[in-house]
N, C-alpha and C positions, 0 to 999 in steps of 0.2 A: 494365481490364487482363485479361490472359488468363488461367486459373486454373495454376496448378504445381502440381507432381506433391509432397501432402505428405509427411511420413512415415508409417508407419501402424505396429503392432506389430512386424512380419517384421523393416522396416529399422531400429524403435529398439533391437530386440535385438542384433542384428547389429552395429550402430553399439557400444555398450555392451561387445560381445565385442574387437570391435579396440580396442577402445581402454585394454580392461580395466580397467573403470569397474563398482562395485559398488555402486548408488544406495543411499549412507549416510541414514542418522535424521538424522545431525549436521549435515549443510548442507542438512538438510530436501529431499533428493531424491526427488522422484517424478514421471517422465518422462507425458506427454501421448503418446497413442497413437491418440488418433480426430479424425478428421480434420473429421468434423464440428462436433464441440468447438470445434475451434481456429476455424473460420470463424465461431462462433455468439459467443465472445469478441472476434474482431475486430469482426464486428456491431456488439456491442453497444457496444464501446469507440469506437465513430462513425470507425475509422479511415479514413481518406481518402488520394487521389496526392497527392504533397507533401507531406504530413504529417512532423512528425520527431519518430518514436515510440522512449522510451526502454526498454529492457525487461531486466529484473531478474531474474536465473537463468535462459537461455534454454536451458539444457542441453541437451542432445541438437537441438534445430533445429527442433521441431514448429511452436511459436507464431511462433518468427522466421519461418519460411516463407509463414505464413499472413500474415502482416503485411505483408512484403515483398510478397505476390500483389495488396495493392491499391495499388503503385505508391509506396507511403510509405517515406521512409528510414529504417532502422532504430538506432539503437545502442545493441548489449546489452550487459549489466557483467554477466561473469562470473567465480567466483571463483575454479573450477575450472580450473589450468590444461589439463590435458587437453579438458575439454572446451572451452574457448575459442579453443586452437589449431584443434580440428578444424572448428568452426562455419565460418570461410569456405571450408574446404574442401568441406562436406556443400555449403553454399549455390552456390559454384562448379558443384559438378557438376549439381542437379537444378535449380538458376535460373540460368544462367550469365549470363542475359540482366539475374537483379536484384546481382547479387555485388557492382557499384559500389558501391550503393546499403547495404550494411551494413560498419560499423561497431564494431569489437571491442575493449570496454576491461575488461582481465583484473585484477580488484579486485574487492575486500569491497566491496561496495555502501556499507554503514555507513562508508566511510572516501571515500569518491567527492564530493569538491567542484569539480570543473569536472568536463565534458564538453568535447570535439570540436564539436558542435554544441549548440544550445540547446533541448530537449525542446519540444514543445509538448501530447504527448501520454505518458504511463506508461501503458500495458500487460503484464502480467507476470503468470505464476502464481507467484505470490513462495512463495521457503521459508517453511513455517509456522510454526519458531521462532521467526521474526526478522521476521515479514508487518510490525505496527504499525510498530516501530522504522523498518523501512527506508522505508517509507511517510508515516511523519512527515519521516521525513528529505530524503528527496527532494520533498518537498511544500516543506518551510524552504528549501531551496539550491537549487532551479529554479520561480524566481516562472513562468517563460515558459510554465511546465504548465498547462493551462485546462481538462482533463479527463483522465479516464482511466477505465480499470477494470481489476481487480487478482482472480483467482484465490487466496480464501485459506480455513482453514478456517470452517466455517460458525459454529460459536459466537465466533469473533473477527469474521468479516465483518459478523454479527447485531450484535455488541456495537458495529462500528466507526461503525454505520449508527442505533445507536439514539438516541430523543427522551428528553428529560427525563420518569420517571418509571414507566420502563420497568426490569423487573426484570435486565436486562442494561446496564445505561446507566453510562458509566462515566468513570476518565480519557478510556481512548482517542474515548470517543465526543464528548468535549466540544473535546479537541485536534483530532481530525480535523474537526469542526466550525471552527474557528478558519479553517480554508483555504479550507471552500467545503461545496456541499448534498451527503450521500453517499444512495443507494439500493442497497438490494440486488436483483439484478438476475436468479433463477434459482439454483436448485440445481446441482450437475454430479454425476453418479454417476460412483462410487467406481472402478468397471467401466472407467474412459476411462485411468484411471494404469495404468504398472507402476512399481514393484511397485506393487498395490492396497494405498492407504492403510488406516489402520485407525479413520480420521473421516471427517465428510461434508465437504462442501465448497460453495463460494458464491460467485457473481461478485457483487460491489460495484462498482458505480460512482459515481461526483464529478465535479462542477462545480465551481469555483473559483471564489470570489466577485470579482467586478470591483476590488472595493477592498478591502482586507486590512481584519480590524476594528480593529485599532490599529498601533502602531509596535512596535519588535522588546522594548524596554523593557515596554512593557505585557504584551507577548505572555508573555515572558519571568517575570514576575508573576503572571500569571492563571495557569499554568503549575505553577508553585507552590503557590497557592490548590488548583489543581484536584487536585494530588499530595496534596497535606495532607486535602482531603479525602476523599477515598476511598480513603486509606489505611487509616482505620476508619471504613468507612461506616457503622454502626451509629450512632457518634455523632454527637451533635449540632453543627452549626457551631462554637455556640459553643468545645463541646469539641474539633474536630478541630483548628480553625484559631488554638488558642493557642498552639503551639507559633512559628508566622510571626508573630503579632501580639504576640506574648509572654507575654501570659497568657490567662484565661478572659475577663476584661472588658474588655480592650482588644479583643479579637472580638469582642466583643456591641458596642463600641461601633460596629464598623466597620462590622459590620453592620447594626447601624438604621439608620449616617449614608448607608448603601444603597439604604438600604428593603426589607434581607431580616429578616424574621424569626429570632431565634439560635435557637430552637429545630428550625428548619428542617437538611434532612441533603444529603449534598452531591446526591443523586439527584435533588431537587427544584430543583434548578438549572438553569439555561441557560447556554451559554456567555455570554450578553447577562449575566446577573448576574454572573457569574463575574467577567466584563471590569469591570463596576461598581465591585466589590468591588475588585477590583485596583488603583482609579482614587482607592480611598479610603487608599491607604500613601503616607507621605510619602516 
């Protein structure tokens, strides 16, 4: 495909001025301004022609643009009306030749259970409030997602991406694990947003595992496991996980009949134990 003319600073101000759009904290606004960013994101997100990439707060049009330039259909969920209306307009005029090709469904992400078409890829510099949630969420309601990479801030991307035993290792790292392999993928300075954020930030990318590790029941269990414990990660299994098994020794039992140790803390975990554990509730 031939390259299109992105946006850059001049046009996201501009755009921002008509439209009289004041990038809020609240729905985590902060607009992409360098054009090389946005190619080095689709890079990395393996985006392809054909492809049907779903993309999550595409505000102002910087990343849809970039995405659309490799031939791949687009559809972004934005929540902002203003700016949802205006995206096939921006796209109209400087791709006119991709405009077919995008898709605009004006909703809270967190509330989005069909699509128009069936994603095969997320791509998105997601709001930073809401990065995991919307991210779990769209991983549970579109199996047909086999990859992606997501824009979020650096100590959530680090956490989302980390191993068992790592001082950031957590729920979200054990859930987004449940879907498939995540890596983080590069840094982005600060310098590419307006307004310039006041964190760093990290592309994360995922794989989806060919076969889910269990059914939505199990999923749904380990889930629970994994909330209970690292809600006080300090304690020990035994102690986190009585409140789901009912006491202190009905954890302990569930646990040996495991084969995790109760004195073990949920850090020390894998999702493989987790799902074990899960497998031990009647």
């Amino acid at each position: 495909m031939s390259e299109l003319r992105l946006l850059g600073p001049a046009e996201i101000r501009d755009l921002a001025e008509l439209l009289d759009v004041t990038p809020t904290k609240k729905l985590g606004q902060n607009f992409v301004i360098d054009a090389n960013t946005v190619r080095r994101i689709v890079r990395v997100g393996e985006v392809e022609a054909g492809d049907v990439v779903v993309e999550v707060g595409p505000g102002l049009g910087s990343l849809t643009l970039g995405l659309l330039e490799t031939g791949a259909r687009v559809v972004a969920v934005e929540i902002d009306g203003r700016l949802a209306a205006q995206l096939p307009v921006t796209v109209a005029q400087l791709a006119p030749q991709a405009a077919e090709r995008l898709t605009v469904v004006h909703r809270d992400a967190l509330a989005v259970t069909e699509l128009p078409e069936q994603p095969d890829r997320l791509v998105a510099n997601l709001p930073y409030n809401v990065s995991v949630p919307v991210l779990l969420h769209f991983l549970e309601t579109f199996p047909t997602l086999r990859s992606g990479v997501v824009m979020v801030q650096a100590e959530v991307g680090q956490r989302v991406a980390a191993g068992p035993g790592s001082k950031v290792y957590g729920a979200p790292s054990v859930k987004a694990a449940w879907y498939g392999t995540w890596r983080t993928a590069g840094a982005v300075s600060r310098q590419i947003f307006w307004p310039v954020p006041n964190v760093d930030s990290i592309l994360v990318g995922f794989e989806r595992h060919e076969t889910p590790p269990g059914d939505e029941t199990l999923r749904l269990r380990t889930f629970q496991l994994v909330d209970a414990a690292f809600q006080q990660r300090r304690k020990t299994l035994r102690q986190a996980l009585a409140p789901v098994f009912g006491d202190p020794a009905a954890a302990e039992e569930a646990l040996t009949a495991a084969g995790l140790p109760p004195s073990a803390r949920g850090e020390q975990l894998a999702l493989a134990d987790f799902a074990r554990l899960a497998q031990t509730r009647p």
